[in-house]
MIKOLZA-542621 format. One record per residue (C-alpha): residue in three letters; x, y, z. Coordinates in steps of 0.001 Angstrom, whole numbers, padded with zeros to 6 digits, always signed. Example, Ala and Ser with C-alpha at 12.3 -4.5 7.8 and 13.67 -1.06 7.14 Angstrom:
2
ALA+012300-004500+007800 SER+013670-001060+007140 
end
This chain:
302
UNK-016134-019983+038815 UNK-013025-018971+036228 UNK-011441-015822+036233 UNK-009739-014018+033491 UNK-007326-011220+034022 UNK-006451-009049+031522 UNK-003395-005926+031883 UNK-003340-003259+028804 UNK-000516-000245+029089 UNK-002108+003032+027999 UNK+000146+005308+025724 UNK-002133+008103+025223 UNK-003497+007121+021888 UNK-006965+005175+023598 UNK-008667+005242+026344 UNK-010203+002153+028835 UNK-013419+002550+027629 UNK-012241+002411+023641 UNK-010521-000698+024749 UNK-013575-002138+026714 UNK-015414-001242+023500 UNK-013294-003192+021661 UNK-014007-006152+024345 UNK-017198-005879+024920 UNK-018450-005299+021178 UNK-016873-008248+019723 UNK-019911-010562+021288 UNK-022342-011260+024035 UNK-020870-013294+026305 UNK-018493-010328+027856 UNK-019524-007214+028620 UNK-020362-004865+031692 UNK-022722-006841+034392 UNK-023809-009392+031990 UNK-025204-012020+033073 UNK-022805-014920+031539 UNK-019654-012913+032495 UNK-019393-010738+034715 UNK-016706-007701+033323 UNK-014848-005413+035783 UNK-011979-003340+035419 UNK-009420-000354+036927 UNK-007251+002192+035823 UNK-003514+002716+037914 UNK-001496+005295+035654 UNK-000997+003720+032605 UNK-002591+000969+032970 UNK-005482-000721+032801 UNK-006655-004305+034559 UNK-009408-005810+033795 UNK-010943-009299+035153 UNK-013983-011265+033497 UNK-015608-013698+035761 UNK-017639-017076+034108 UNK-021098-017813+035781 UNK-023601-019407+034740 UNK-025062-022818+034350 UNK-023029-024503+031525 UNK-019435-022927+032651 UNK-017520-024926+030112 UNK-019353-023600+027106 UNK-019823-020538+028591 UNK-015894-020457+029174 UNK-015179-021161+025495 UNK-018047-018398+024462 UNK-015738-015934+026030 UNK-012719-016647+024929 UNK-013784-016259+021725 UNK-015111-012782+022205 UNK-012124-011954+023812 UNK-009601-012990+021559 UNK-011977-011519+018516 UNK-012259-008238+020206 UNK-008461-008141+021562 UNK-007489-008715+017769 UNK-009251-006046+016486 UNK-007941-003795+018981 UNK-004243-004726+017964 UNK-005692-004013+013949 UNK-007418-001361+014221 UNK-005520+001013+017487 UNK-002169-000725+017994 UNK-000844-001815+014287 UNK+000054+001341+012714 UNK+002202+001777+016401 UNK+003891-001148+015750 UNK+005212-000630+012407 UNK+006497+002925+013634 UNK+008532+001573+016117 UNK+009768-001268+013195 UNK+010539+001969+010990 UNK+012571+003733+013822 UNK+014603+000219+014414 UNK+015260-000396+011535 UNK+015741+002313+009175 UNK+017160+005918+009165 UNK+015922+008785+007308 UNK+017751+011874+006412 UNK+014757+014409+006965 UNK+011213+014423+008728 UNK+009257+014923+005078 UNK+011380+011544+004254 UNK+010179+009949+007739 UNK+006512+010797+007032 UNK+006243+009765+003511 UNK+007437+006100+003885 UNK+004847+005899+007482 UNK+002123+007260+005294 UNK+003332+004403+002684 UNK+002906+001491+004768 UNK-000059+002997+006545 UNK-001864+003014+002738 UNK-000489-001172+002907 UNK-001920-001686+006242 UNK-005172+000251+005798 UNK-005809+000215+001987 UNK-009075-000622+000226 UNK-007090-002128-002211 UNK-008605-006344-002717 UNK-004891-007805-001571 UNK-004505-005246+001289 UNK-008106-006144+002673 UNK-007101-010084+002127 UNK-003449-009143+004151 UNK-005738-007609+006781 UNK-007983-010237+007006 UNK-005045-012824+007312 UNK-003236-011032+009895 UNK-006823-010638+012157 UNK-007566-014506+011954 UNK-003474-015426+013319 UNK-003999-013104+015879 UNK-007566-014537+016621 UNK-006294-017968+016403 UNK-003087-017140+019228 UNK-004904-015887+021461 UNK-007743-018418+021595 UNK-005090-020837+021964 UNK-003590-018719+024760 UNK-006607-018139+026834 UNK-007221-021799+026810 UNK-004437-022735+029511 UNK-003838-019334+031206 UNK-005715-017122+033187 UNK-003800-014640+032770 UNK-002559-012048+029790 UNK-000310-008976+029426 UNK-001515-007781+025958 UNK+001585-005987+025312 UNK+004045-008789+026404 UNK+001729-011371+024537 UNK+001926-008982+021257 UNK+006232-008790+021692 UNK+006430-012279+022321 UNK+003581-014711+020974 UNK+002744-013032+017971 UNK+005811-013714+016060 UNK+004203-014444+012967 UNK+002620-011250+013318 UNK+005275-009297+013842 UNK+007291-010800+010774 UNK+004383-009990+008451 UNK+004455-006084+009875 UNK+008274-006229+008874 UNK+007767-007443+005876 UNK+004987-004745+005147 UNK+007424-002227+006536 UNK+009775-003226+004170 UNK+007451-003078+001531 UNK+006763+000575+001718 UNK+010419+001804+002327 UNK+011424-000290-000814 UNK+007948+001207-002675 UNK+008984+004889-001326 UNK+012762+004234-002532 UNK+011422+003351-006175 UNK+008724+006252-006183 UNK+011619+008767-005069 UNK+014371+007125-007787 UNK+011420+007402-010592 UNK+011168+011745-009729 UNK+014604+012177-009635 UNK+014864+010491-012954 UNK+011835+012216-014672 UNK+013304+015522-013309 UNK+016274+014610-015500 UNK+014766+014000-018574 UNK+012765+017322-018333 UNK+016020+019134-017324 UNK+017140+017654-020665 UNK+014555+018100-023104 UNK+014392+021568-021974 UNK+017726+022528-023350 UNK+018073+020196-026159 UNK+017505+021997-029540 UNK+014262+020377-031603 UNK+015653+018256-033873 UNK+012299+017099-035534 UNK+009105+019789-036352 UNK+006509+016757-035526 UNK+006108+013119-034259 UNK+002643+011415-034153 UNK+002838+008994-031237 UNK+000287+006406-032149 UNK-000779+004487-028689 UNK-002264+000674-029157 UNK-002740-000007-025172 UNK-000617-000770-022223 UNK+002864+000274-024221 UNK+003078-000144-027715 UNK+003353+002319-029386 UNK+004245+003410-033430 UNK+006191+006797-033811 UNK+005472+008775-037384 UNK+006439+011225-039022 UNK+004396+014401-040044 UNK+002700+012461-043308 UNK+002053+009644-040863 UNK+004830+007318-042272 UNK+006922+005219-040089 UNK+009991+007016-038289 UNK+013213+004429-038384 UNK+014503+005800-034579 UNK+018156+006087-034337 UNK+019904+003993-031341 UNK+019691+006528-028385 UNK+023751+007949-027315 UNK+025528+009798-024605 UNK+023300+010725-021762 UNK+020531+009252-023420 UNK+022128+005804-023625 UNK+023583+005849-020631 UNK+019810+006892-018768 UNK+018743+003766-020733 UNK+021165+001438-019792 UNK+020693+001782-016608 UNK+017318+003575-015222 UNK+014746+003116-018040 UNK+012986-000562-018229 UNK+012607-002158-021877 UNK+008346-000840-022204 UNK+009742+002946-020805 UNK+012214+002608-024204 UNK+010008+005028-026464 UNK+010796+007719-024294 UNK+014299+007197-024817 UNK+013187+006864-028599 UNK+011356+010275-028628 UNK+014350+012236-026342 UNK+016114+011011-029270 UNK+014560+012487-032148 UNK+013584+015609-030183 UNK+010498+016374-031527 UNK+009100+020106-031193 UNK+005738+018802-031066 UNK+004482+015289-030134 UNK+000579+014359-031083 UNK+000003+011161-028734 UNK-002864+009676-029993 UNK-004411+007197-027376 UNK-007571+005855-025875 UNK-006081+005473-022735 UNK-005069+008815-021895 UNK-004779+008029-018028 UNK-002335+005316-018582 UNK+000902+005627-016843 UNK+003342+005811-019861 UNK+001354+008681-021649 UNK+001535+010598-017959 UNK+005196+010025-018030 UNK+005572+011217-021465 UNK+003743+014258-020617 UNK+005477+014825-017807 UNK+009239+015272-019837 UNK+007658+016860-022592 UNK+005757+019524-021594 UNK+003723+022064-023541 UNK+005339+020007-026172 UNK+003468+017168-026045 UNK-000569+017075-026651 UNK-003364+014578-026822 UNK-005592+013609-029453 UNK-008826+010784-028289 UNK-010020+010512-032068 UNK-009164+011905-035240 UNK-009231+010716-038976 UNK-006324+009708-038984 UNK-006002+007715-035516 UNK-009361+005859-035644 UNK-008243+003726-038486 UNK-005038+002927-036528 UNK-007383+001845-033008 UNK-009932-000314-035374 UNK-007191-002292-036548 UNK-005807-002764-033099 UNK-008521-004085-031965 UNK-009270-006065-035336 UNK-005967-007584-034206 UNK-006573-008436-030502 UNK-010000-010252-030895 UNK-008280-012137-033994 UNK-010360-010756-036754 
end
């Protein structure tokens, strides 16, 4: 008969039997008094041992059965209990934070990466579950023997490289998401004390971010060239498609009509966001249908 022993350290955040769920879920051939492998385990403070005994007739097939279901349920355990663990403990290596709100907002960042519904974080999720799969099977094959958490610091490097990499991810995601506030705060501080300079811009909105700016008869507005703080935000915080904001700061409209089909897109947020009560929507008017039929005349090439 074959033995396997297995040793998990508890933290607190599971219990035995969530782990033996974990075990003992993940396929037929393991689980309590069974009769291909016989499962037993004990608890000593923080951790827990557990040994799974092969019987049965055909012991090499049998053997190979179980191994699978162990490293299957092992790496699911590791996804779904231990992973957001891990990439705390990366966070606290590797990065500093000047407040506990700071702290929490880039964990709940990479927790959204890790745990996301999103199609590419479901794909990173399923990647990372078949490498772990795949090291342990090859583990179990010549050892009897397994220290999850030793196996996890030191044969999962690929692993643990793709967790820093997420980690990364989010810090560099939170950095950009805190940079973008601080810089829409300053356009709002702005346009709140700059005089009006023109009684009414229509903003005419194609898709994505192009855009026309016109004048109260609906005739073209010739922009001038953005300067002082203006230029200088430009120059070196606003991207080229984020340029009509700079445009409109510019002519400093007292009222801005964006006229859009796409009301939820990010630029029109943004726009409404610095401009205030200033700024308005319009989905369909007269004038603005004409403009969206021959948008789209354009785009299907007709």
């Amino acid at each position: 008969m074959d033995f396997f022993s297995l040793r998990v350290g508890m933290d607190g955040t599971f219990s035995a039997e969530k782990f033996l769920d974990y075990i003992c879920s993940a396929g037929r051939s393991v689980h309590k008094d069974g009769a291909g492998a016989n499962l037993r385990y004990s608890v000593t403070g923080n951790t827990l041992t557990m040994t799974v005994q092969v019987s049965g007739r055909d012991t090499a097939k049998q053997k190979q059965s179980i191994i699978d279901d162990l490293a299957l349920g092992m790496a699911s355990f590791i996804i779904d209990v231990h992973e957001t663990r891990l990439a705390v403990n990366i966070v606290s290596k590797r990065y500093s934070f000047s407040s506990r709100e700071e702290r929490l907002s880039v964990e709940q960042s990479f927790r959204n990466l890790l745990t996301g519904s999103e199609e590419g974080d479901i794909a990173a999720r399923r990647r990372r579950m078949r490498g772990i799969v795949s090291a342990l099977g090859e583990y179990l094959q010549d050892h009897d023997y397994l220290d999850l958490d030793g196996f996890i610091s030191f044969r999962l490097a690929d692993y643990m490289d793709e967790l820093r990499e997420t980690v990364d991810m989010a810090v560099e995601e939170y950095l950009l998401d805190r940079q973008y506030e601080e810089f829409i705060h300053l356009l709002q501080y702005f346009v709140h004390f700059q005089e009006p300079l023109t009684p009414l811009i229509h903003l005419m909105h194609k898709e994505d971010r192009e855009f026309s700016i016109l004048n109260e008869q609906f005739a073209k507005i010739s922009t001038p060239p953005p300067g002082g703080v203006i230029a200088k935000i430009a120059d070196q915080e606003m991207e080229m498609e984020d340029m009509v904001v700079s445009s409109l700061i510019s002519l400093s409209p007292d009222r801005i009509i964006i006229h859009t089909l796409h009301p939820d897109a990010q630029i029109i947020a943004t726009i409404r966001r610095i401009f205030g009560d200033r700024a308005e929507l319009c989905l369909g008017c007269p004038h603005c249908r004409p403009f969206h039929q021959e948008a789209r005349r354009r785009d299907q090439g007709t």
